[in-house]
N, C-alpha and C positions, 0 to 999 in steps of 0.2 A: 634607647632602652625603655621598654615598658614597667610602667607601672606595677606591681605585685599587687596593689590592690587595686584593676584599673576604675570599677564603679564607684566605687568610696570616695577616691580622688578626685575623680569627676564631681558628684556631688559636693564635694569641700570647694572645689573651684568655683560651682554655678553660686551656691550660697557666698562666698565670698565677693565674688562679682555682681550680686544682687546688693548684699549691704555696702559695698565702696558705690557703686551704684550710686545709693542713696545718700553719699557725702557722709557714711558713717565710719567710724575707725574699726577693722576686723584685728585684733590682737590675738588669733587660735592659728596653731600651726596645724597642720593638718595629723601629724601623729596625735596634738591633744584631744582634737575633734575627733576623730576616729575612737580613740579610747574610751572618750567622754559618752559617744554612743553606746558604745560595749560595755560600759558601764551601766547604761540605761535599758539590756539589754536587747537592744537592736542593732543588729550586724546591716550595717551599710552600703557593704559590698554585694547586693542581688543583683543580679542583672537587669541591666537599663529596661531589658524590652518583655522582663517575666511578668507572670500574669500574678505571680507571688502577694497575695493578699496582705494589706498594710498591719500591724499592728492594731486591735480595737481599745476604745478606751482612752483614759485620761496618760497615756504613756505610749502613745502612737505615733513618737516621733517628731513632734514639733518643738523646735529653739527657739528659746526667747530669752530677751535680755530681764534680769530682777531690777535692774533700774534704768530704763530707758535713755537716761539721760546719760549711762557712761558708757562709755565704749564696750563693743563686744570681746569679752574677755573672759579664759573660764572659771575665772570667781563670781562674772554677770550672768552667767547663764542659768537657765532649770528648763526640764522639760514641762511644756503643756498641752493640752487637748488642744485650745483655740485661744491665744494670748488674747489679751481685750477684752476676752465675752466672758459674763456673768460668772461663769466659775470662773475666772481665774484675774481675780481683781487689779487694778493698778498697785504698786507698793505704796503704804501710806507715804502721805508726802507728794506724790508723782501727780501733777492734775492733768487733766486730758487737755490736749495740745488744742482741739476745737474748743472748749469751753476756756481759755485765758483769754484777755486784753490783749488788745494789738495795737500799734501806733501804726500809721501806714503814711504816705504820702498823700494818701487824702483825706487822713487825721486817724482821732481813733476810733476806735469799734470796739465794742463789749467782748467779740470772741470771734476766733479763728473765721467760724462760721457767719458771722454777720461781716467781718471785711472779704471773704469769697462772694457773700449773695449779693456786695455791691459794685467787686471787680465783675461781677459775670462768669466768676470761673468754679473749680471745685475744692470745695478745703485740701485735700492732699495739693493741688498745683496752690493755694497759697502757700503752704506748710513749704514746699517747694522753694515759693519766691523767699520765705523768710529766710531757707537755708544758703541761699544763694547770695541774698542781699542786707547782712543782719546790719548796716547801716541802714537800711531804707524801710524797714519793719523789724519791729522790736517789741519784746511783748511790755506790757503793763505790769 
């Protein structure tokens, strides 16, 4: 049986599989997400391959969590232009995940980014090793 809304679905799927992806919790069923948009008013459902111009402005579509730290839930959500950048601030409280202490297995480091410039690697792939190993890095 096909989907009645099959582009929307879609969409709910690939976002979904992006943030479990990332070792995060997705708590939105796909009727909340759908609404949640329609709310926002942007309809979901265009087709994959329209030429359909995106939404302009600070309501063009983008989901982000209001506190990073808890699971994607739609009490956690708001729409914004570009989560992280200058408009649209961390919640107080939330510090940027590069700029905390780290403990590592080759001690500690001041932040994210000073234990990646000494693994060799790049802050997201430590952000990475911490979600995967939070015995073995932990912050400060």
């Amino acid at each position: 049986m096909k989907h009645p809304l099959p582009n929307a679905y879609r969409r709910y799927l690939q976002q979904r599989h992006r943030v479990r992806m990332q070792g995060e919790e997705f708590g939105i069923s796909f009727e909340q997400w759908y609404a949640w948009w329609q709310d926002q008013g942007i309809d979901k459902d265009y087709a994959i391959d329209s030429m359909q111009p995106r939404p302009a402005g600070p309501n063009r579509g983008c989901m982000a969590r209001i506190n990073p730290m808890k699971p994607w839930t739609i009490r956690n959500i708001v729409c914004r232009d570009k989560p992280g950048h200058a408009g649209n601030p961390a919640p107080v409280g939330v510090q940027n995940a590069r700029s905390r202490g780290l403990l590592t297995p080759a001690g500690e480091f001041e932040s994210v980014s000073a234990a990646a410039r000494h693994y060799g690697i790049t802050c997201q792939s430590m952000v990475d090793r911490q979600r995967r190993h939070p015995d073995l890095y932990q912050d400060l």
